[in-house]
NUNULUM-731357 format. One line per field, with one value per residue (C-alpha): x, y, z. Coordinates in nm, 3 decimals. Example, Ala and Ser with C-alpha at 12.3 -4.5 7.8 and 13.67 -1.06 7.14 Angstrom:
% residues 2
xx 1.230	1.367
yy -0.450	-0.106
zz 0.780	0.714
END
This chain:
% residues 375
xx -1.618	-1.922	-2.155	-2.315	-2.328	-2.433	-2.714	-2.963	-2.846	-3.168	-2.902	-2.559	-2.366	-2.012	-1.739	-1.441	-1.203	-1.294	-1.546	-1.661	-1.808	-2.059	-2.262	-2.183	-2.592	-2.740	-2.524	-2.666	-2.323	-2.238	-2.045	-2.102	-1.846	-1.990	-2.389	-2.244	-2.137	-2.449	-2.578	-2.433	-2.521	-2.862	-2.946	-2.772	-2.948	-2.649	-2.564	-2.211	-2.069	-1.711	-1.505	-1.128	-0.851	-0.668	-0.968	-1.045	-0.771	-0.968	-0.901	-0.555	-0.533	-0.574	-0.330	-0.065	0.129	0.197	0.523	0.574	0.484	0.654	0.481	0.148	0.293	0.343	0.001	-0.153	0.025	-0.040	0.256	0.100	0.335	0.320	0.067	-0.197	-0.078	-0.177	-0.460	-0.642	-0.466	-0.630	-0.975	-0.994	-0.919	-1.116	-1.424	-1.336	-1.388	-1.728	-1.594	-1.594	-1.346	-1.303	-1.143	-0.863	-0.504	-0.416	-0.659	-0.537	-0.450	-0.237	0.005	0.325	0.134	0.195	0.011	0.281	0.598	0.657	0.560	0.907	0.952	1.190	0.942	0.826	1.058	1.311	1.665	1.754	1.616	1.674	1.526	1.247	1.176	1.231	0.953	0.748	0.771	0.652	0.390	0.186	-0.115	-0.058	0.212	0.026	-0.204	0.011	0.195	-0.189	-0.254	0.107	0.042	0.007	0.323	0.609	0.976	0.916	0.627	0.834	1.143	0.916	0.759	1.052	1.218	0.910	0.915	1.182	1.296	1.365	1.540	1.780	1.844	1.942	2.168	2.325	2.366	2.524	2.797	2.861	2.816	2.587	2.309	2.444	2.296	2.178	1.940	1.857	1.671	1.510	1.349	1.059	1.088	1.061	1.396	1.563	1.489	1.567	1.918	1.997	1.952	2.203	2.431	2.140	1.970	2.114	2.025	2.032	2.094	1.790	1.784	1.532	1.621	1.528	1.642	1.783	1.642	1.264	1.169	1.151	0.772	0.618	0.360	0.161	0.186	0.135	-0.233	-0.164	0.070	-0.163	-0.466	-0.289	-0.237	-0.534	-0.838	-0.698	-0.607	-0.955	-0.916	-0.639	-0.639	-0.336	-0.069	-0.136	-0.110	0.184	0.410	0.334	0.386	0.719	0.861	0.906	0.804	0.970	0.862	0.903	0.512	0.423	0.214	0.023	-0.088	-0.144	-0.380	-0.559	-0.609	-0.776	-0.958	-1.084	-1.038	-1.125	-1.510	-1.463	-1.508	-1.850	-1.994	-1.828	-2.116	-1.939	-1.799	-2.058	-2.395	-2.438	-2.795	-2.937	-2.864	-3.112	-3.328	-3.525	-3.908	-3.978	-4.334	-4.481	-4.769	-4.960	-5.085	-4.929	-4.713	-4.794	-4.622	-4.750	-4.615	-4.737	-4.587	-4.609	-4.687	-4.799	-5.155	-5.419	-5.712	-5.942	-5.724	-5.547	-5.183	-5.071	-5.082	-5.071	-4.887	-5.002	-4.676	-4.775	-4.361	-4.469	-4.608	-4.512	-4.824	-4.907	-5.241	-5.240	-5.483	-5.521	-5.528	-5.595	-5.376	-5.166	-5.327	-5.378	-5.772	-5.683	-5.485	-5.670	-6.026	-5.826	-5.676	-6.019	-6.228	-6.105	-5.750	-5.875	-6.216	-6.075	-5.761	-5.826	-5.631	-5.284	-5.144	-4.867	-4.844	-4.557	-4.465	-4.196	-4.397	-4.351	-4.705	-4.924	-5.056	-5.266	-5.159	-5.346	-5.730	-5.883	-5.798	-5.989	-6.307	-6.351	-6.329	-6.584	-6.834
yy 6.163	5.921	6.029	6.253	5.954	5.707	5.914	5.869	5.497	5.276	5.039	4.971	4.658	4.684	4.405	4.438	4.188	4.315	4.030	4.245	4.506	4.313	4.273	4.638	4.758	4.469	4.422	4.563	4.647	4.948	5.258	5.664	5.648	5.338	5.506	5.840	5.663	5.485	5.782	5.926	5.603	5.560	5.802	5.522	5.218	4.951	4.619	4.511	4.155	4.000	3.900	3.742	3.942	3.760	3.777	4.117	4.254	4.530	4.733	4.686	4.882	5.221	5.143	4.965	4.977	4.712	4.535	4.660	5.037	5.164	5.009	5.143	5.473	5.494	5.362	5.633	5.975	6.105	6.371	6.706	6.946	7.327	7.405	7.170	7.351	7.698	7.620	7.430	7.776	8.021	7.832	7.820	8.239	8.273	8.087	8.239	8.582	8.474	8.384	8.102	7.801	7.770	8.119	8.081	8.055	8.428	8.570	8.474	8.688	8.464	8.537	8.776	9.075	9.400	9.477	9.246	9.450	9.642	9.329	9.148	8.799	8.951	9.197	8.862	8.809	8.550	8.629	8.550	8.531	8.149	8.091	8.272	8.058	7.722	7.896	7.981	7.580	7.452	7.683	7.638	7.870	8.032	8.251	8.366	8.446	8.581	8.808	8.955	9.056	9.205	9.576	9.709	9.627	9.692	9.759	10.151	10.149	9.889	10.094	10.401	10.234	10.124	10.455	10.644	10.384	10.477	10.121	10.053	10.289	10.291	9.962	9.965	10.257	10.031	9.740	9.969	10.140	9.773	9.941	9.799	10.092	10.194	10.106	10.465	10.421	10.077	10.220	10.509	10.236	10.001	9.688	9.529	9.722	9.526	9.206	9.327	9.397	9.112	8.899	9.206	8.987	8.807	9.162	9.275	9.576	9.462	9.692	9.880	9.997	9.704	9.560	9.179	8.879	8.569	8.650	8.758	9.120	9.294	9.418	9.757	9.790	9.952	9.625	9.364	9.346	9.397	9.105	8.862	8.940	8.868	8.486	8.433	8.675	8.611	8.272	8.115	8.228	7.956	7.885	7.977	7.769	7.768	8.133	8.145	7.878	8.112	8.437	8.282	8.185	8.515	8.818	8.874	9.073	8.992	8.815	8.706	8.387	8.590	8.829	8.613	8.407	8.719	8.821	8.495	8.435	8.772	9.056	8.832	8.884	8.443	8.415	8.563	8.324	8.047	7.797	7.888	7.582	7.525	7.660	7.973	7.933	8.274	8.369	8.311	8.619	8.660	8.675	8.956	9.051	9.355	9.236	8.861	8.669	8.964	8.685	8.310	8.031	7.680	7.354	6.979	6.724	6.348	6.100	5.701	5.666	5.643	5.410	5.756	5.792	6.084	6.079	6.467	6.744	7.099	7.347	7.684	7.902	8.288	8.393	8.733	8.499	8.194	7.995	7.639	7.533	7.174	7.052	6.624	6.624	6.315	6.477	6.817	6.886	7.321	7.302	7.120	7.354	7.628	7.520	7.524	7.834	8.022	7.802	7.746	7.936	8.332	8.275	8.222	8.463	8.664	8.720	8.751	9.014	8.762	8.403	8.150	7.797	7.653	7.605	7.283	7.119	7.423	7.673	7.916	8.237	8.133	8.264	7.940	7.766	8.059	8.071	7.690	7.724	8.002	7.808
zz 7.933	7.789	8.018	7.769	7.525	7.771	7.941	7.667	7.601	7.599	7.786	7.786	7.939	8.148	8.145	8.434	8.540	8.888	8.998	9.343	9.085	8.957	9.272	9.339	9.285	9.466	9.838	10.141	10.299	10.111	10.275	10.271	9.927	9.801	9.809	9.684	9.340	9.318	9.363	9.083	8.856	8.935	8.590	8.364	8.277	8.236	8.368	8.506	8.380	8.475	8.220	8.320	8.276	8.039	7.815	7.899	7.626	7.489	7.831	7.816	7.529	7.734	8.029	7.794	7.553	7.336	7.204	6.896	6.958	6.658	6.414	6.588	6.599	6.240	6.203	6.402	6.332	6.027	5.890	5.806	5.553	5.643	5.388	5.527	5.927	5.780	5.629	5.966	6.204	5.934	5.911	6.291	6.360	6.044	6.275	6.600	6.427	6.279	5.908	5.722	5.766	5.404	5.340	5.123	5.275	5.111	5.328	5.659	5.909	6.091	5.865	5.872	5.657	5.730	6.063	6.204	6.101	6.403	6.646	6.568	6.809	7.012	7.171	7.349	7.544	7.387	7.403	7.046	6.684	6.669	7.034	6.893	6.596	6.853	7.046	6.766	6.631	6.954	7.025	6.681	6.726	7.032	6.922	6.679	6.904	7.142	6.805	6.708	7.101	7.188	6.989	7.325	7.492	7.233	7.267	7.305	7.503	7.777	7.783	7.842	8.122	8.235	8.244	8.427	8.696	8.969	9.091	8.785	8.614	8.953	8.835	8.496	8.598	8.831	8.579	8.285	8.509	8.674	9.064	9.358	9.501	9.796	10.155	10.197	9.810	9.927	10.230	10.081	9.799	9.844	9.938	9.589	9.465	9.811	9.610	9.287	9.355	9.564	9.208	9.029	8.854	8.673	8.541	8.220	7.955	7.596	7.293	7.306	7.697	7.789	8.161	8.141	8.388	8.198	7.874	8.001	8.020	8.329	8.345	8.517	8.764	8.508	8.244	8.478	8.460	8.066	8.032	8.280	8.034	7.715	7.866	8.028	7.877	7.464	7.482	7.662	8.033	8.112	8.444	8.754	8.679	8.293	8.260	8.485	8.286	7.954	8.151	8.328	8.014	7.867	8.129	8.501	8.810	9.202	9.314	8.941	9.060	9.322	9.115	8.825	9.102	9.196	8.796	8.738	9.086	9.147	8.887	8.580	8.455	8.373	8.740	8.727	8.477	8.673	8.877	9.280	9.394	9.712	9.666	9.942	10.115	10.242	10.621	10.902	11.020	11.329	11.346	11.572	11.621	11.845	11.942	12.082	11.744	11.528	11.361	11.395	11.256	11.099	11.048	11.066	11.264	11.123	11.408	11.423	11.244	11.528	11.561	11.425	11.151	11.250	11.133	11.178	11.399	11.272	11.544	11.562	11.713	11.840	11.818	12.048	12.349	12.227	12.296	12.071	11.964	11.864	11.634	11.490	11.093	10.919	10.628	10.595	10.306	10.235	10.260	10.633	10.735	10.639	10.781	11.145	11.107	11.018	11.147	11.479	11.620	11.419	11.584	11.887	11.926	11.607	11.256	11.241	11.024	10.876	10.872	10.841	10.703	10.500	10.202	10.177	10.092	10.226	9.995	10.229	10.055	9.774	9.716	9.617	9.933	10.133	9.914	9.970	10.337	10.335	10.158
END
């Protein structure tokens, strides 16, 4: 977390109680773990010094705490009325929706105005008014959030959905005349309706015709994708298990954490902009050539300096035949390389139509190399 302070830090010292540390950048006996975080501290400039623990107290400070913990408590919270709440929510969705943070409070539309009328609490999910409230207390912005997102999937609209999907609306017949589907119904449904009514007693209809399981709504097929979104797309793409401990809270189908793991792995347009985990090098393809010295491939091999100061040798491979010409380089410079190619192996076995290196010092393809040989 101070990396980004401590990268551009002139110099910066380190104290530990841990006396091995300190020699940690100058042994000799270090292991594959003990390079790799060298490796990642060679870009800071910073020296390690040991300090004893029992005068090392400024450390403690993050891994204990102290004696009298109340009277640092008081110290450190600061008690915000519900005035001074509203006004930091409604300058935050007045920035997220490119305004100004200093809009005044009558202006917000986190408040309960009138677009919010129709989307009353209990069309989230919670089983009672005052559960609602609880829920809205604990949840500060994000049911507000949640309240400004949810015109899509009110009362109506669910029990519609409900009703036009068949599992379903077996079921809440099932639950208001108090009978269990037959064995004959339970075969002819899918397999998700099999589950459904093996959990019967804990399925219930409320006053309005809405199915729900212990207080959460029963969703659709059709809502699913709907209700995933409105957790993970309008509230910052939350990852998995975030966006299923909102969704669980209030919503209920059969394979909610699968598909909520599919949502945000695969269908979400966040995992596009997302770096890939491993970096994905491009497959291997085969040099096939028609024809002897049609395609010919280059590459210097670094040996023991000779007495005639020759260090290299530059490998000419024909991949039709594959026959090697040699040739002793005393560098693998592009000009070398290119004076035994023309000079030498095309007056000998002719030009190739393509050649082939890895690019890693030689830079034949370019024209300035070839008019400086032809001089």
């Amino acid at each position: 977390m101070f990396r980004d302070y401590l990268y551009y830090a002139p110099h910066f010292t380190v104290y530990t109680d841990y006396n091995p540390l300190v020699y940690i950048t100058s042994t000799t006996k270090s292991n594959a773990s003990t390079i790799r975080w060298l490796n990642e501290l060679s870009d800071f400039n910073f020296e390690v010094k040991y300090r004893p623990g029992r005068v090392n107290k400024e450390a403690n400070l993050f891994s204990r705490f102290p004696l009298d913990f109340a009277r640092y408590q008081e110290v450190c919270f600061i008690h915000c009325t519900e005035e001074e709440i509203s006004a930091i929510m409604t300058g935050a969705a007045n920035q997220n929706n490119d305004g100004e943070a200093w809009i005044p409070l009558n202006q917000s539309i986190l408040t309960r105005d009138s677009q919010y009328e129709d989307t009353r609490v209990g069309e989230l999910g919670a089983s009672s008014q005052e559960e609602s409230e609880d829920w809205m207390v604990g949840s500060g912005l994000e049911i507000k959030i949640v309240q400004s997102k949810f015109n899509g999937l009110q009362i109506d609209k669910l029990l519609l959905k409900q009703q036009a999907d068949k599992d379903l609306r077996i079921i809440v017949e099932c639950v208001n005349n108090q009978v269990l589907p037959t064995k004959e119904m339970q075969e002819q449904q899918t397999v998700e309706f099999r589950k459904l009514t093996r959990s019967l007693k804990e399925l219930s209809v409320d006053a309005s015709g809405l199915l729900k399981k212990g207080g959460r709504i029963v969703v659709p097929k059709d809502d699913r994708d709907c209700v995933i979104g409105l957790f993970h797309d309008d509230m910052g793409h939350l990852g998995v298990e975030r966006v299923y401990d909102l969704t669980k809270r209030r919503f209920y189908w059969l394979g909610m954490y699968q598909d909520i793991k599919e949502y945000v792995q695969d269908k979400c347009d966040c995992k596009k902009a997302k770096k890939p985990s491993r970096n994905f090098r491009a497959p291997l393809q085969e040099l096939t050539a028609s024809a002897p010295f049609e395609w010919v491939s280059i590459d210097f091999l670094h040996l023991e300096k000779s007495n005639g100061g020759y260090e290299y040798i530059l490998l000419i491979v024909d991949n039709f035949s594959r026959f090697c010409q040699a040739y002793a380089t005393k560098n693998k410079s592009a000009v070398t390389a290119a004076n035994c190619l023309f000079r030498d192996f095309m007056t000998h076995f002719g030009i190739p139509r393509k050649i082939h290196h890895d690019q890693e010092s030689l830079k034949i393809n370019s024209p300035i190399h070839w008019r400086r040989v032809m001089r």
